[in-house]
C-alpha positions in Angstrom: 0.0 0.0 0.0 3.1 2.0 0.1 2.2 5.5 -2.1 -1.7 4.3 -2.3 -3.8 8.1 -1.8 -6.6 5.3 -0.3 -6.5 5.8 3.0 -9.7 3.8 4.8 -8.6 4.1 8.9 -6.7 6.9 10.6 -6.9 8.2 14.2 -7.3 11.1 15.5 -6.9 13.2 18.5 -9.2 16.0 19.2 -10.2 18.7 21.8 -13.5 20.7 22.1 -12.9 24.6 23.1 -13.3 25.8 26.8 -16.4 28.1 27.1 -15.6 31.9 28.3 -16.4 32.9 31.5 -19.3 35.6 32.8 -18.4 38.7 33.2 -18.8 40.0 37.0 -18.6 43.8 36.1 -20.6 46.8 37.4 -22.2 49.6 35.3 -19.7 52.6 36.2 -20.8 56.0 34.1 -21.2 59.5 35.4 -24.0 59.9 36.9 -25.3 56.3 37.9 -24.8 56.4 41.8 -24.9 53.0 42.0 -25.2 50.9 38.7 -26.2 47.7 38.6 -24.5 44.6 37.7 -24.3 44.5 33.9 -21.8 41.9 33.6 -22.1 39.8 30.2 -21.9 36.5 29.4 -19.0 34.2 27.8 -19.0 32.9 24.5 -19.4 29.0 24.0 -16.2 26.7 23.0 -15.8 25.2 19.4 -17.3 22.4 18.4 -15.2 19.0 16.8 -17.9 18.1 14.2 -17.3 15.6 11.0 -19.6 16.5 8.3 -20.7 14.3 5.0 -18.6 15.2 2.0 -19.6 13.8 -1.6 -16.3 14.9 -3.2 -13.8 12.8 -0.6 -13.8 9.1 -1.3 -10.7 8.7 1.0 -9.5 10.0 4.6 -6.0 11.0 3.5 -6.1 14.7 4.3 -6.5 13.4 7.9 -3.2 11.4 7.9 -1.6 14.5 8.0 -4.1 16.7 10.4 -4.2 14.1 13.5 -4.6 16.7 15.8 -7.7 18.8 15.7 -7.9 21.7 18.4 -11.0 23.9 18.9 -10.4 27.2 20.2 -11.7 28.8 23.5 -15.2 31.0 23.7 -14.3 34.9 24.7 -15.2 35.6 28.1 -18.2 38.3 28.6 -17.6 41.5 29.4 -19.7 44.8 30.3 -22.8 46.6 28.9 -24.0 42.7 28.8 -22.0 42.0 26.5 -21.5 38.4 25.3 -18.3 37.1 24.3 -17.9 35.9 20.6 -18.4 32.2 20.2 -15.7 30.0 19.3 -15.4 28.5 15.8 -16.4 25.1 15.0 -13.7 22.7 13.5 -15.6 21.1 10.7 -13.9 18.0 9.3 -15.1 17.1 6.0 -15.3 12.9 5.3 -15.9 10.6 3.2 -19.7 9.0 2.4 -19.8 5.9 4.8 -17.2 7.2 7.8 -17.7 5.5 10.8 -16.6 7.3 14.0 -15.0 4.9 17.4 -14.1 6.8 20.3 -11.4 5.3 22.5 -11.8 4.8 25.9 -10.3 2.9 28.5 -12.3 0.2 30.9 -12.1 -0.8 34.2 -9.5 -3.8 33.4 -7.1 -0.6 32.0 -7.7 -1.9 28.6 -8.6 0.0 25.7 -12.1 -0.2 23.9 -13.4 1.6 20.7 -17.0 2.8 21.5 -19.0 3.7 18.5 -20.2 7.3 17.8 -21.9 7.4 14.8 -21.4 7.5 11.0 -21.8 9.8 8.2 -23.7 8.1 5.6 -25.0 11.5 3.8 -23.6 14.6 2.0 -23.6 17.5 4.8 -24.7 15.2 7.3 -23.1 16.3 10.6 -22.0 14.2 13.3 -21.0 16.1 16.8 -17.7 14.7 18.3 -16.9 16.9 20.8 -19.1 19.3 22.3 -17.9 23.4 22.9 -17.8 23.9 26.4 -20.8 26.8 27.0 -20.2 30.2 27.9 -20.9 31.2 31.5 -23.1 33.3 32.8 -22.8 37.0 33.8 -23.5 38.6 37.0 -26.7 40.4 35.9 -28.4 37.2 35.8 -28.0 36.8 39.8 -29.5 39.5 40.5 -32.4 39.5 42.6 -34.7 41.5 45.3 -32.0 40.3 48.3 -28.7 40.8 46.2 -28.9 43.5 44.1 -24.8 43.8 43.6 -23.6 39.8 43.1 -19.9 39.9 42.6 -19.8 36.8 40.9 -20.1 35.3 37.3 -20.1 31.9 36.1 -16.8 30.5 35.0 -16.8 29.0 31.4 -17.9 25.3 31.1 -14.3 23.0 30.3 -14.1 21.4 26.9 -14.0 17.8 26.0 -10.5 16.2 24.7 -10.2 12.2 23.4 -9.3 10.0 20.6 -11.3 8.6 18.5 -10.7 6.4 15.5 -12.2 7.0 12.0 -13.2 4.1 9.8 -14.1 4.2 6.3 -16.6 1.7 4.9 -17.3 1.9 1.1 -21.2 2.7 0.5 -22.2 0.7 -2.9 -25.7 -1.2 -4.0 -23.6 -4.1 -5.4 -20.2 -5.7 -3.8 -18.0 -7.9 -6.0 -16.8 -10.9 -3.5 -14.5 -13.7 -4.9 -11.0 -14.7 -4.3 -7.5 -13.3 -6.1 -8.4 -13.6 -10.4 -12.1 -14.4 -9.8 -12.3 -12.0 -12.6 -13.6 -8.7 -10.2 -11.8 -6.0 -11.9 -12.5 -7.0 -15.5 -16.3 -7.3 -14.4 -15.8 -3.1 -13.4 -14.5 -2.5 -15.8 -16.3 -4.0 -18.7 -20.2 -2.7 -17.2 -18.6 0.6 -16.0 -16.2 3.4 -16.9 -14.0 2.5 -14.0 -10.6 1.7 -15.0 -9.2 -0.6 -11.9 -5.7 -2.1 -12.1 -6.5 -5.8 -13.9 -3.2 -8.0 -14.4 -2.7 -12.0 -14.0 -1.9 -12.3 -10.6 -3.2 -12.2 -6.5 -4.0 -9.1 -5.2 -3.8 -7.2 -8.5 -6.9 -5.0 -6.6 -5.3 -2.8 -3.2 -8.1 -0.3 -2.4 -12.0 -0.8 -3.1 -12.9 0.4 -6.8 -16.7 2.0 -7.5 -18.3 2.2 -11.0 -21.8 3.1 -11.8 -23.6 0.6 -14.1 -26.0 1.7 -16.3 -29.1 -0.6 -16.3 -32.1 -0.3 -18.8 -34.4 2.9 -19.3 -31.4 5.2 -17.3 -31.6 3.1 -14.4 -28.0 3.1 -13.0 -26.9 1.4 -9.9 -23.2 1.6 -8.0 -21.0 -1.5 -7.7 -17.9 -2.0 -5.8 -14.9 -4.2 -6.8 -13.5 -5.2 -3.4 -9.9 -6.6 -3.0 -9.5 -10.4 -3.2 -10.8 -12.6 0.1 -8.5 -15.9 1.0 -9.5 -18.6 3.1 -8.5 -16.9 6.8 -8.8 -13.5 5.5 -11.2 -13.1 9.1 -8.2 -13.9 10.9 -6.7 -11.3 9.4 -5.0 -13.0 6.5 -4.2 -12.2 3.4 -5.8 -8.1 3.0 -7.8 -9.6 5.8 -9.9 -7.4 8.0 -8.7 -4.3 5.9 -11.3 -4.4 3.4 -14.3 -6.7 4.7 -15.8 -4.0 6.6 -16.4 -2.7 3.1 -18.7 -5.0 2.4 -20.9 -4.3 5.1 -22.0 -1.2 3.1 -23.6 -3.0 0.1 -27.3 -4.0 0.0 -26.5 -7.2 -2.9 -23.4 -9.0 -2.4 -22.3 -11.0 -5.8 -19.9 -14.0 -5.6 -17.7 -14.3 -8.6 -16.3 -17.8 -8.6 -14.4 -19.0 -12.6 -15.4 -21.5 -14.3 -12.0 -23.6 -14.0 -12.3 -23.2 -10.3 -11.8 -27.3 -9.0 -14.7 -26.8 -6.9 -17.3 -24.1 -7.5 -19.6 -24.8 -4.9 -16.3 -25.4 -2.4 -15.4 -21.7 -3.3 -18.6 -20.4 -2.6 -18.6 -21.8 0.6 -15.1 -20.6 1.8 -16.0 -17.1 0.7 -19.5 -17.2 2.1 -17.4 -18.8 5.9 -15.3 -16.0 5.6 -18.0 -13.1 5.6 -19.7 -15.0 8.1 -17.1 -15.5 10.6 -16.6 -11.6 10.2 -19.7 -10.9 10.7 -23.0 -12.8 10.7 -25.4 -10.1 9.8 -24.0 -10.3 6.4 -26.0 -13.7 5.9 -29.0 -11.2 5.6 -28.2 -9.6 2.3 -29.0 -10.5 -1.2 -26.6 -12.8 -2.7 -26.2 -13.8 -6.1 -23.4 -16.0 -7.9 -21.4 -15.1 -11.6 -19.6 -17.8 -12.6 -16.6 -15.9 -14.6 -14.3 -16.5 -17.3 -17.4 -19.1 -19.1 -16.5 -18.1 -22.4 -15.1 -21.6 -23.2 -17.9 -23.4 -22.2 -20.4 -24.5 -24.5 -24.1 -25.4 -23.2 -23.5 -29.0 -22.9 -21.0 -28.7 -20.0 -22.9 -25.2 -18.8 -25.8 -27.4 -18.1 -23.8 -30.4 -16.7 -21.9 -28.2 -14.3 -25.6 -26.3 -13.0 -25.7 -29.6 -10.9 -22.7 -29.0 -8.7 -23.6 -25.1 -8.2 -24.8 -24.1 -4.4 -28.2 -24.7 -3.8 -30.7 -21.6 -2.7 -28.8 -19.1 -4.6 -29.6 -17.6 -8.4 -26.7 -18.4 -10.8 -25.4 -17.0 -14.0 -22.5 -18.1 -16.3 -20.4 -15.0 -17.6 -17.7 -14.0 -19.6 -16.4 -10.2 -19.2 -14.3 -10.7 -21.9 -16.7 -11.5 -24.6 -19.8 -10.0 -22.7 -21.9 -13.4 -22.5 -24.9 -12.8 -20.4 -23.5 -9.6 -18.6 -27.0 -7.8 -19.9 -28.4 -10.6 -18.1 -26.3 -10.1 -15.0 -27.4 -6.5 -15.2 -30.8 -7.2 -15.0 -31.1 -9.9 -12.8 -28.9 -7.0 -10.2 -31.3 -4.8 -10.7 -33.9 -7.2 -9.8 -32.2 -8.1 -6.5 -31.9 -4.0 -5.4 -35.6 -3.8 -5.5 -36.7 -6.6 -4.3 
């Protein structure tokens, strides 16, 4: 991944601003005998937010920004006059940024406690909150203390680490192994142009292409890097890139036709997503067998017989483009069901 611009985790450390304190002051003007208390109130601390971004696909610019500070609310002053409020540090993300705050539990150990995600342009998602402005001493005022000589200090920011995940937001994920035939796929029913070449792990970082159906209808599909058997343990890419495929609402297995064991394939891949995760057993799943452009319908239907069960099946070839209008539709089918 050396010199890769995809950058899908980072961590961060960020503090909230400190709120400014009340002012305790007393009107003094020529005169006023005795002026009241007329003390203002302080501004409120900036605010660490992350907000939706359309236009960033990756969380590189925060590889180099780790440190995010807010500054501190002004503190009020006379006349009842507030202090300015601080400026919020707005962090732009990627679509699909999942936000883990660390913390540290009773055993000493450290946890990752989820926050929330941004899943929409200019959604906002509050990290830290600004400490609020305190009050002034005109608002202690009363019929038995007419002169208070005190103001509310500023309420203290907030200040932790939190880690920033990116998960890949597409209607279709491409699962298969190393040369299942992924990238050729994207590249043939989109205008992405992924890295394709004739060995593992050709694929580093998730690709996206929009695929344009029938009528206009267009849908997004992601070509995620190869799985291998273990890649749960952390094998292989591992854990790096199967988060991605939490994202997408049809996941389609992509197994070639010279595989030694089709439905053996399926079954590895399907283990692995499991074992990360069981929830992914409830999405859409559909298999492609690739590469079928040798195959003639004789063996096509002879090798239907040793497919999984309880799963629709298609035989494809990206490079001649047998059956990938077919593929199309039968996606499009699965989004909306």
């Amino acid at each position: 991944m050396a010199g890769s611009n995809f950058v899908d985790y980072v961590k961060i450390f960020a503090r909230s601003g400190h709120g400014g304190a009340g002012s305790a002051h007393f009107r003094r003007e020529k005169f006023v005998a005795f002026g009241g208390p007329d003390g203002g109130d302080g501004g409120r601390g900036g605010s660490i937010v992350l907000q939706g971004d359309s236009q960033y696909w990756t969380l590189i610019h925060l590889k180099y920004q780790r440190h995010q500070f807010a500054e501190d609310g002004e503190g009020g002053s006379g006349a009842r006059s507030s202090g300015k409020d601080a400026r919020d540090i707005v962090i732009p993300v990627p679509l699909g940024t999942v936000a883990k705050r660390v913390v540290e539990n009773e055993q000493g150990e450290t946890e990752l406690v989820p926050v929330g995600e941004v899943t929409a342009d200019g959604e906002r998602l509050v990290l830290l909150k600004g400490g609020r402005g305190g009050l002034g001493n005109w608002h202690f005022k009363s019929a038995t203390n007419q002169a208070p000589r005190y103001a509310q200090p500023g309420e203290e920011g907030d200040e932790g680490a939190f880690v920033l995940e990116l998960k890949v937001l597409a209607d279709v994920g491409l699962v298969g192994f190393p040369n299942a035939g992924k990238s050729t796929l994207l590249s043939v029913v989109s205008a992405a142009k992924p890295k394709i070449a004739n060995y593992a792990f050709t694929t580093l970082e998730p690709n996206l292409g929009i695929v344009e159906c029938r009528d206009g209808k267009s849908f997004v599909m992601a070509d995620i890097p190869g799985i291998i058997e273990g890649a749960h343990e952390g094998r292989g890419l591992g854990l790096r890139f199967l988060r991605h495929i939490e994202r997408n609402s049809v996941l389609l297995f992509m197994v070639p036709a010279d595989a030694d064991d089709i439905r053996r394939e399926y079954e590895i891949l399907l283990g692995e997503l499991t074992q990360y995760n069981p929830e992914l057993l409830d999405k859409q799943r559909l298999l492609a067998v690739t590469k079928s452009d040798m195959l003639d319908e004789q063996l096509i239907a002879e090798m239907r017989t040793h497919l999984p069960e309880g799963i629709p099946a298609l035989f494809i070839s990206s490079v001649t483009g047998y059956n990938i209008p077919q593929l199309k539709d039968l996606l499009w089918e699965a989004l909306h069901k």
